[in-house]
KEDRENZA-498539 format. One record per residue: residue in one letter; x, y, z of N, C-alpha, C, CB in turn. Coordinates in steps of 0.1 Angstrom, whole numbers, plus 2048, in hexadecimal, padded with zeros to 3 digits. Atoms other than C-alpha are relative to their C-alpha. Glycine has a CB too. Layout:
AXYZXYZXYZXYZ/...
end
This chain:
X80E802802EE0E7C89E7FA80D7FB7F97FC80D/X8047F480AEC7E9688C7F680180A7FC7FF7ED/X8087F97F9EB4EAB8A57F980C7FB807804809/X8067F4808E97EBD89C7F880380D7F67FB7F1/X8017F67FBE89ED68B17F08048038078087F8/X8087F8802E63EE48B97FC80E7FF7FD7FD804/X8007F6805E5FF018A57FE80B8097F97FF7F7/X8027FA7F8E4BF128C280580180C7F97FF800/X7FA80D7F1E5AF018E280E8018017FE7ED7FE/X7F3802803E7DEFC8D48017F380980B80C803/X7FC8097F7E78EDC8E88027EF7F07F080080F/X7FB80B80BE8BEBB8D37F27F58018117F8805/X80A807801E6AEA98C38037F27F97F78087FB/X7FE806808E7BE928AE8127FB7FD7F98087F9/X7F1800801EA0E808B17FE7F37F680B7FD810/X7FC80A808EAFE6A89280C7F87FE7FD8027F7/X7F1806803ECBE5188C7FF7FC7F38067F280A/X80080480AEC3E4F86A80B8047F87F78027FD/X7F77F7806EDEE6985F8147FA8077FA813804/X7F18067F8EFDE538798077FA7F97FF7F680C/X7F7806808F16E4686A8057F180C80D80E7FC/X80080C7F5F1FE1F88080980A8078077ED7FD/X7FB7F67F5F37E3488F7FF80980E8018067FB/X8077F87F6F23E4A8A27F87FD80A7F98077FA/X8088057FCF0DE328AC8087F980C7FA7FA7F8/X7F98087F5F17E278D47F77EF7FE7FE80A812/X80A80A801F0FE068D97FA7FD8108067F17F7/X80F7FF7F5EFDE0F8FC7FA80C7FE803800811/X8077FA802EE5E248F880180B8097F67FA7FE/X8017F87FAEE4E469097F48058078058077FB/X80C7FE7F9ECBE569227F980D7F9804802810/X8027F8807EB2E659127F48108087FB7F57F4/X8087FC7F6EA3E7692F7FB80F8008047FD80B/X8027F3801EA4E999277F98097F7808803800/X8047FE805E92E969097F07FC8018087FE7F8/X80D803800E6EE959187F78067F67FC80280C/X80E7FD809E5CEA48FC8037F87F67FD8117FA/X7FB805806E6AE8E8E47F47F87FC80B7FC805/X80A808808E4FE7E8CB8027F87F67F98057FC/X7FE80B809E62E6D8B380E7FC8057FF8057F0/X7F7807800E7DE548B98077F77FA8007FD804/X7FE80680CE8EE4989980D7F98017FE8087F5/X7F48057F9EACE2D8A88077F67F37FC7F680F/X7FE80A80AEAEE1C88080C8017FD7F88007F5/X7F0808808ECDE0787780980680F80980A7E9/X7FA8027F5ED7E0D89E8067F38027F8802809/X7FF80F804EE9DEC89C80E7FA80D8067FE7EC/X7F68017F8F01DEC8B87FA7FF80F80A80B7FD/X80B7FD7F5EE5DF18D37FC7F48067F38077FA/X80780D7FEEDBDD18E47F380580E80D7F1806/X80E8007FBEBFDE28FE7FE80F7FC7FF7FC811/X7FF7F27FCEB2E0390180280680A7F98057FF/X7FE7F67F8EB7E1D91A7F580180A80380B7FA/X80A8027F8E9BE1A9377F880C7FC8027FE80E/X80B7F37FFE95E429337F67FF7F180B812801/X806801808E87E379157EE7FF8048077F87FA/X80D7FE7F5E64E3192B7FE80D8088017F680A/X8047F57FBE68E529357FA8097F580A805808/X8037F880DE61E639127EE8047FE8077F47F3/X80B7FF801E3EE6A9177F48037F9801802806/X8017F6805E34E7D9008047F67EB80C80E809/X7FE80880CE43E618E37F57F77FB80C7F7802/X80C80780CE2BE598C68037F67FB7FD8097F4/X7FA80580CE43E488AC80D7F980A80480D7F2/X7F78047FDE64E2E8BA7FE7F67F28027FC80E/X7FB808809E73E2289B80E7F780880480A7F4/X7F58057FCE8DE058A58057F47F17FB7FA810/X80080680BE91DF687E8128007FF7F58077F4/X7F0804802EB2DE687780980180C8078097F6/X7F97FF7F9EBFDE68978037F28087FC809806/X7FC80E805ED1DC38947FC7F780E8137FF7FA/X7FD8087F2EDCDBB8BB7F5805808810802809/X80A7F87F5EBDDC88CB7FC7F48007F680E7FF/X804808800EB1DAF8DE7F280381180D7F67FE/X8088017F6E9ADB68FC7FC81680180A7F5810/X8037F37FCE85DD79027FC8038117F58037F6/X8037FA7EDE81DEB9257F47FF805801811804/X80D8017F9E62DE493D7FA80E7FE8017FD810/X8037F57FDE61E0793E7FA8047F480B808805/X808803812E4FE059147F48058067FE7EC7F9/X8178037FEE2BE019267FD8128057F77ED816/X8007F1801E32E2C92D7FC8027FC8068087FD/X8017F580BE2EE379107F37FD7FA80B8007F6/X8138017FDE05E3C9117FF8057F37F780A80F/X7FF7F880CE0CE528F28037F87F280B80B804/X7FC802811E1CE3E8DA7FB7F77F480C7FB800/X808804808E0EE318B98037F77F77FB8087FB/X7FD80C808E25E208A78117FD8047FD8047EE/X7F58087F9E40E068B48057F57F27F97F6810/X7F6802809E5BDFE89780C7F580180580C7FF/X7F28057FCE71DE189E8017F57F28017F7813/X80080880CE73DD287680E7FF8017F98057F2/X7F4802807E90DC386C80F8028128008117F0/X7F58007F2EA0DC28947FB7F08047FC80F80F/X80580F802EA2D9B8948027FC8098047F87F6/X8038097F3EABD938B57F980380E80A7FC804/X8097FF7F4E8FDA18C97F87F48047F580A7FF/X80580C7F8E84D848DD7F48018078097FB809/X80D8037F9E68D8D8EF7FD8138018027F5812/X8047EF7F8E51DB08F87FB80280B7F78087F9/X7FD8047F0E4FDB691C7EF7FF7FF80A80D80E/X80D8027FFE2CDB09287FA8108027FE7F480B/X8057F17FBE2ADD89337F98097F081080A808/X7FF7F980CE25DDE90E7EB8038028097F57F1/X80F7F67FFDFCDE291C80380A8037F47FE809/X8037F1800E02E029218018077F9804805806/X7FD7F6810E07E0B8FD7EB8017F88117F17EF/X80C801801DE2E138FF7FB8097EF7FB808811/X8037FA80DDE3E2B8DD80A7FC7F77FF810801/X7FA80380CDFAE188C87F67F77F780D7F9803/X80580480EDEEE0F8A480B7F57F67FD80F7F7/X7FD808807E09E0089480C7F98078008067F4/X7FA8037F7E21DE68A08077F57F67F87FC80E/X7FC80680EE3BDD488580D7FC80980280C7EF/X7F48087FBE55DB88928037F97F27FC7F480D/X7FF80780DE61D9F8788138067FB7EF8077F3/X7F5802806E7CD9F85D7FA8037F28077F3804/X8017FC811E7BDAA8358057F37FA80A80E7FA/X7F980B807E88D9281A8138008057FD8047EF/X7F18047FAEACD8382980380381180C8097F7/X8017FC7F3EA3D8C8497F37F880F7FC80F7FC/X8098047F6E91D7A8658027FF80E7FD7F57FE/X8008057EFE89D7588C7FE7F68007F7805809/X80280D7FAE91D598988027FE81180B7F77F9/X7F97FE7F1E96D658BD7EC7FD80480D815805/X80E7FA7F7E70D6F8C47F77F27FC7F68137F8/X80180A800E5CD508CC7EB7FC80480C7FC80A/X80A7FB800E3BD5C8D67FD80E8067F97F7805/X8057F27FBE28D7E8E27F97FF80E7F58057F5/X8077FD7F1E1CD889057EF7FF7FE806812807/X80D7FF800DF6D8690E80080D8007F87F980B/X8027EF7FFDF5DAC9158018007F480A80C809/X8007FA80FDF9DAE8EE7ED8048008077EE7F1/X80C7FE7FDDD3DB18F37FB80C8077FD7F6807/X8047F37F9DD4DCE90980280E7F5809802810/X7FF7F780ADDBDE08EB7F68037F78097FE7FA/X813800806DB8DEC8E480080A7EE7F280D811/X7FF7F980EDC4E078C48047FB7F78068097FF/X7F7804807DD8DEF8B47F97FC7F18067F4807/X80380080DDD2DF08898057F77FC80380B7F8/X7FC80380CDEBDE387B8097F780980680C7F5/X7FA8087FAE01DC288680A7F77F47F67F8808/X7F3806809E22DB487480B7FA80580780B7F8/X7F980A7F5E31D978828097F77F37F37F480B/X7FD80380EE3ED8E85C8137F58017FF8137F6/X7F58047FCE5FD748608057FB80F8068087FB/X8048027F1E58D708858057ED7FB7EA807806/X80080B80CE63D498777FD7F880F8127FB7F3/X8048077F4E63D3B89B7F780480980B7FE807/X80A7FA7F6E45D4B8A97F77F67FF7F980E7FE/X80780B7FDE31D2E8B47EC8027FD8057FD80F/X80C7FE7FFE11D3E8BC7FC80B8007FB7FA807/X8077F67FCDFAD5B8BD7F98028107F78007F7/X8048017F4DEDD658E17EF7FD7FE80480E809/X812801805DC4D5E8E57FD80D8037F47F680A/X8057F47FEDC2D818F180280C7F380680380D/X8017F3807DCCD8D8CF7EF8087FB8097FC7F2/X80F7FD7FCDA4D898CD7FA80F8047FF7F880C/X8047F07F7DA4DAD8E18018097F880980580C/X7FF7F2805DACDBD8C67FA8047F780B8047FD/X80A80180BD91DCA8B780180E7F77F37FE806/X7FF7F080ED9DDEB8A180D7F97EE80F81680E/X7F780680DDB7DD188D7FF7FC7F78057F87FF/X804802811DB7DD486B8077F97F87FF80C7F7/X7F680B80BDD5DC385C8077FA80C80E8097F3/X7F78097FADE7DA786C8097F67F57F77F7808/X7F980780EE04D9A85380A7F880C80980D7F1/X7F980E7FBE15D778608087FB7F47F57F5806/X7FA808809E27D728448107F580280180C7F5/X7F08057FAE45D568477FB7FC80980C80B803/X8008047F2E3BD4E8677FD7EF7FC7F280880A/X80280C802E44D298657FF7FE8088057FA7FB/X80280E7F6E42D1D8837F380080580B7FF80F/X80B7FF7FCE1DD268887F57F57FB7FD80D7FD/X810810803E02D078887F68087FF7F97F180E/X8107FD804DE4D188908008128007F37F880E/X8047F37FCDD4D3B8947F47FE80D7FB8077F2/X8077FF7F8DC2D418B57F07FF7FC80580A805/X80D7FF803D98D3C8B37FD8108057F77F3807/X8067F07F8D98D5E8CA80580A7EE80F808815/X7FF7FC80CDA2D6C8A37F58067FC8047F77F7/X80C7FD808D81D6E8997F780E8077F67F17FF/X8027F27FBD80D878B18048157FA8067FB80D/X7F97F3804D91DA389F7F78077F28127FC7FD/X80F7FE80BD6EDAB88A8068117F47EB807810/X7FB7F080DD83DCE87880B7F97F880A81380A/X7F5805809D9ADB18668008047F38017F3801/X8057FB807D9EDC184780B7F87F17FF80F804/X7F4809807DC2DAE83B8037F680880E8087FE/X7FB80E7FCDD0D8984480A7FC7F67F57F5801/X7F080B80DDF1D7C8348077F980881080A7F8/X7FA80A7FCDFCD5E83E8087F47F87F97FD805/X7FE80080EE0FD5D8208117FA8047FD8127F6/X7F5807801E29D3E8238007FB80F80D8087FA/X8028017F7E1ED388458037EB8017F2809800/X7FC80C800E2CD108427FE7F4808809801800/X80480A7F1E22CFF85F7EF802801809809812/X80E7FD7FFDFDD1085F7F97F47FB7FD80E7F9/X80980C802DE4CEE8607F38017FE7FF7FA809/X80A7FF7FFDC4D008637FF80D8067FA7F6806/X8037F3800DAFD1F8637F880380C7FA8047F5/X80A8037F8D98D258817F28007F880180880C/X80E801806D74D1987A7FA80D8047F57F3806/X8027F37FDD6AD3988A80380D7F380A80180C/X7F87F780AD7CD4E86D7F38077F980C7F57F5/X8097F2807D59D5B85E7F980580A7F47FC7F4/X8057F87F3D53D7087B8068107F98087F9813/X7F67EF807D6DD888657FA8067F68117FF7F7/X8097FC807D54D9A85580380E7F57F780180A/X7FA7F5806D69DB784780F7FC7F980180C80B/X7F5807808D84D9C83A8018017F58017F6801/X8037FC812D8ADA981680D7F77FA8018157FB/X7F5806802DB0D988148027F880980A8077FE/X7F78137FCDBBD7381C8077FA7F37F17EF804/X7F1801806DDED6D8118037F480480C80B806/X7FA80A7FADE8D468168097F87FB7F87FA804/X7FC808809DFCD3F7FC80F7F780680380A7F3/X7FA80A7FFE16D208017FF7FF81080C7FF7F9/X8018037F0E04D198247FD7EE7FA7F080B80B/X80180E806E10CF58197FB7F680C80E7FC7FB/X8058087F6E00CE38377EB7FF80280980880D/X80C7FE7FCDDBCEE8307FB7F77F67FB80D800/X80580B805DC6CD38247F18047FF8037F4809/X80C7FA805DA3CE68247FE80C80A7F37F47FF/X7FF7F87FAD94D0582E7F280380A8038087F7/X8098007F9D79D0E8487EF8087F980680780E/X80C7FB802D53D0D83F7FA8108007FA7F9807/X8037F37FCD4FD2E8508038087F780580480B/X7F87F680AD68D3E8357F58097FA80B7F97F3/X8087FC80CD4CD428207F880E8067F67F17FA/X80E7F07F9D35D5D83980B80C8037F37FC815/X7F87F7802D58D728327F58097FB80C7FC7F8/X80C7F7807D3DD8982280E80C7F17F480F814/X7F87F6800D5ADA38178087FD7F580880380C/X7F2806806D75D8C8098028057F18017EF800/X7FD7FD80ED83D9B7E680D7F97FD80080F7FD/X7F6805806DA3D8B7E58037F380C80B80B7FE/X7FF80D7FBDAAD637EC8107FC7FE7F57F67F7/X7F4804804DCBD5A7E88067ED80580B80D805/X7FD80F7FEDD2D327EA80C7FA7F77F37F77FB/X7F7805808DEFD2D7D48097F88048058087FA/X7F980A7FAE03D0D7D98037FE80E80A8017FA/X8068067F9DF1D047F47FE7F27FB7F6806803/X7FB810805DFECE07EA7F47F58048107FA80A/X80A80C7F8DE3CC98037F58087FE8027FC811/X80D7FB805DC5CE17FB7FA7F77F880280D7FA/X80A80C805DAACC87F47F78067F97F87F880A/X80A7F780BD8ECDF7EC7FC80A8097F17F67FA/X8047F07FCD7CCFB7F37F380580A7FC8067F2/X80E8017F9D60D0180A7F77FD7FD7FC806804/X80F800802D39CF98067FF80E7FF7F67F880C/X8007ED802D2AD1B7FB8078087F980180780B/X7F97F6808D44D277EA7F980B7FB8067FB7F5/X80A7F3809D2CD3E7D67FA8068087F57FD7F6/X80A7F77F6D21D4F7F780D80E7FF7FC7F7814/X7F77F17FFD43D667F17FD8047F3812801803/X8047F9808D32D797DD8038107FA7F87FE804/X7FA7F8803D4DD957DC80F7FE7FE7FD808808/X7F5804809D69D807D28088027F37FE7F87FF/X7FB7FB80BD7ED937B88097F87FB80580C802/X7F0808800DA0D807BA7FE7F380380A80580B/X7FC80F7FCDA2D5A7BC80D7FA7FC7F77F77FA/X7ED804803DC7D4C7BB8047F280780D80D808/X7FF80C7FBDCAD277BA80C7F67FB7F47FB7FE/X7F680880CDE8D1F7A38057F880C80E80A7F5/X7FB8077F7DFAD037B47FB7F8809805805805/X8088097F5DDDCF37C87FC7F37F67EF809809/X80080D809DE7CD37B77F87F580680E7FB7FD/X80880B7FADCFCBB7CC7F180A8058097F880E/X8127FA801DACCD47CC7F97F27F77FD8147F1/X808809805D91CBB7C47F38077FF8007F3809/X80B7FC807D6DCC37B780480D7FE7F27FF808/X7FF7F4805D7BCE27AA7FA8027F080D803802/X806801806D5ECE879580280C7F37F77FE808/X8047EF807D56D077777F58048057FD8027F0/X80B7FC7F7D35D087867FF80980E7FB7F5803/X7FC7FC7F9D41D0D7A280280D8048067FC7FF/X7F87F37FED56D2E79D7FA8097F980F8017FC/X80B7F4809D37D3A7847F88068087F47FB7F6/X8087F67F9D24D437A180A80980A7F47F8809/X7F87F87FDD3FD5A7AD7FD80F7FC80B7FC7FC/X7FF7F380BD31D7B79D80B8087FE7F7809802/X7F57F67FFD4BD8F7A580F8027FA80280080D/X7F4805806D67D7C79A8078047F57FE7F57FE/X7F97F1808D83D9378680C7F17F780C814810/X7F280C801D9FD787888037F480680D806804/X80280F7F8DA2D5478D8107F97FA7ED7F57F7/X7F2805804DC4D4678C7FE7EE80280D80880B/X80980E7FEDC1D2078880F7F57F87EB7FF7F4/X7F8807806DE4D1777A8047EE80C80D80C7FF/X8008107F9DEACEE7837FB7F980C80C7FC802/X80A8037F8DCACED7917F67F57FB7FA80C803/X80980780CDB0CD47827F98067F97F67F7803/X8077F7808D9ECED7758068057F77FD809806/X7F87FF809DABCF57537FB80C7F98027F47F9/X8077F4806D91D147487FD8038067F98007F8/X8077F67F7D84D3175A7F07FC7F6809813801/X80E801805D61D337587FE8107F57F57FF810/X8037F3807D51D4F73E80080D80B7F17FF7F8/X7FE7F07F7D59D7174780B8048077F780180B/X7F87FC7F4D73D6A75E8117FD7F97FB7F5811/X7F47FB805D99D6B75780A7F3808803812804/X7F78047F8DB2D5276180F8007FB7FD7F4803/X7F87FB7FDDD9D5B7698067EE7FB80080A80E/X7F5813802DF4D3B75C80C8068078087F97E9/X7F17FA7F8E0DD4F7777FD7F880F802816802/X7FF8017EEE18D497A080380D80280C7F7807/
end
């Protein structure tokens, strides 16, 4: 492993397995107990690992635990909800974590928090999230992306009111989104981009008043969208593309009056999809409208013949 040092201190701030060869790598983890000043923990393409090491909750002082690509990891230590300090919790591309312990309220200053899977890669172990996901009052950024069997969101994700991006992409087995959603008023990103199972948006949803991106493209189960959408105030980018059952579009449309992006290719059953309509859009940059009824963008505006 690559041990780096504090310059002043000489105390180890920073251990990596990025430079191990599989070789090197045990597949039980060692005690890491002696490295209490230790602020970064970088365990990527650990792949031989199936828990961690408890003293890992003793690390107090840890900001950063990368656990990316670490194949057989499958359950993390109670002992997690420690680390009062840390900010960002790394487990991309480690596909059979099944669950995060409920102690994880005690990750009172973490910001970012990335489960999921990349292209060829998914969780199919993790099935839903603990309520304490809520006690995580710093939390920015949320990436549950390939999660394919995660059923639901908790109602207490609601609590989190500093969250700015939440990307669900892939998540097929997800019907709805919680109404406590509309609670997370700093939403700033939403992708729920292939989301397959998703039926409906909550009516609640224009409460997101700083919502500038909604991503829903082939959420083939949606059939219309919620009135509310429209008091999005924010929204610059719409994405609806082959959204197959998409009927039509809300009343008011022309109240998103900062709508840059519209992307509807593929919403082969939109009905009153008017030009009038999308004229009172001012904003409107790009209107994608491939094998939509609509066959001309209105003056001014631009429409895309791509997916």
């Amino acid at each position: 492993m690559t041990l780096i040092a504090d310059k002043d201190t000489g105390s180890i701030v920073r251990i990596s397995a990025r430079q191990c060869s599989d070789t090197d790598r045990p597949s039980i983890m060692p005690s890491l107990e002696k490295y209490s000043s230790l602020q970064v923990l970088d365990l990527h393409g650990y792949r031989h690992v199936k828990c961690l090491h408890d003293s890992v909750g003793n690390l107090t002082e840890l900001k950063r635990l990368i656990l990316t690509e670490c194949s057989l990891l499958s359950t993390l230590p109670l002992s997690l909800g420690n680390l009062h300090k840390l900010i960002e919790l790394d487990l991309f591309d480690s596909c059979q974590v099944a669950e995060l312990p409920e102690t994880i309220s005690g990750l009172k200053n973490l910001r970012k928090l990335r489960l999921g899977g990349s292209s060829g890669i998914a969780n199919k172990a993790l099935t839903s999230l603990p309520e304490s996901l809520g006690s995580l009052v710093s939390l920015q950024e949320l990436y549950l992306d390939k999660c394919k069997c995660l059923r639901a969101l908790p109602d207490s994700i609601g609590s989190l009111k500093a969250l700015t991006r939440l990307y669900l992409r892939e998540c097929k087995g997800l019907k709805k989104l919680p109404d406590s959603i509309s609670n997370c008023t700093n939403l700033v990103e939403l992708s729920l981009l292939k989301c397959t199972s998703l039926e409906a948006l909550p009516h609640s949803i224009g409460r997101l008043c700083f919502l500038e991106d909604l991503i829903m493209m082939k959420c083939l189960c949606i059939k219309e969208l919620p009135k509310s959408l429209t008091k999005c105030k924010a929204l610059s980018l719409l994405d609806l593309r082959c959204c197959k059952k998409l009927q039509r579009l809300p009343g008011d449309f022309c109240n998103l009056d900062r709508l840059r992006i519209l992307l509807l290719a593929g919403c082969s059953n939109l009905v009153d999809l008017s030009p009038s309509l999308l004229q009172d859009l001012p904003s409107l940059e790009l209107l994608d409208t491939k094998n939509c009824l609509l066959s001309k963008a209105s003056p001014g505006q631009r429409t895309e013949d791509r997916l």
